[in-house]
C-alpha positions in Angstrom: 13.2 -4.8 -2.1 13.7 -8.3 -0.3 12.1 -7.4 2.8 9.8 -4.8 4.8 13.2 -3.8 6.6 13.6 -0.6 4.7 10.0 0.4 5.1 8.5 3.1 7.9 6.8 1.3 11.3 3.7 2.5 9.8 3.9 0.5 6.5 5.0 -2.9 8.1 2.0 -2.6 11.0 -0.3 -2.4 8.3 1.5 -5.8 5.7 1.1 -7.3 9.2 -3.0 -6.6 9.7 -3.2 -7.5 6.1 -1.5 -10.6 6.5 -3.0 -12.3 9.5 -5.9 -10.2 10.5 -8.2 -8.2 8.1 -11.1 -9.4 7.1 -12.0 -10.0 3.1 -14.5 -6.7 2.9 -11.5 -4.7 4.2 -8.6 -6.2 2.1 -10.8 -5.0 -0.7 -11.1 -1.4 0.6 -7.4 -1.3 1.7 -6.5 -2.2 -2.3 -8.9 0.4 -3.5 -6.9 2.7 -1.0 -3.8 2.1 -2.1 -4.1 1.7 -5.5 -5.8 5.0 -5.6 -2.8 7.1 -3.6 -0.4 5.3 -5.7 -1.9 6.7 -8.5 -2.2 10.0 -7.9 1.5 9.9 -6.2 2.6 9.3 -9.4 0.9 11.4 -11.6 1.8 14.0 -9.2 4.9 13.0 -9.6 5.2 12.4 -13.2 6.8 9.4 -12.8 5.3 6.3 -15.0 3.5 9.0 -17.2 5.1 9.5 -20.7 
């Protein structure tokens, strides 16, 4: 994807406060956040699990 066009309001607010306005303590629970529903989107999912 070349840009945050395609994604949902939501999802570009939220590149925007990670970009130019949260500070370090929360970029690190953000990631943890993310990383973690990714996850478990995908195993749900079954998609990246062989």
């Amino acid at each position: 994807m070349k840009g945050t066009d395609q994604l949902p309001k939501s999802i570009r607010k939220a590149i925007r406060y990670i970009k130019q306005d949260a500070p370090e303590q929360k970029l690190l629970d953000i990631q943890g956040l993310l990383n973690r529903s990714i996850e478990e989107r995908m195993t749900k999912s079954k998609v990246g699990c062989k």
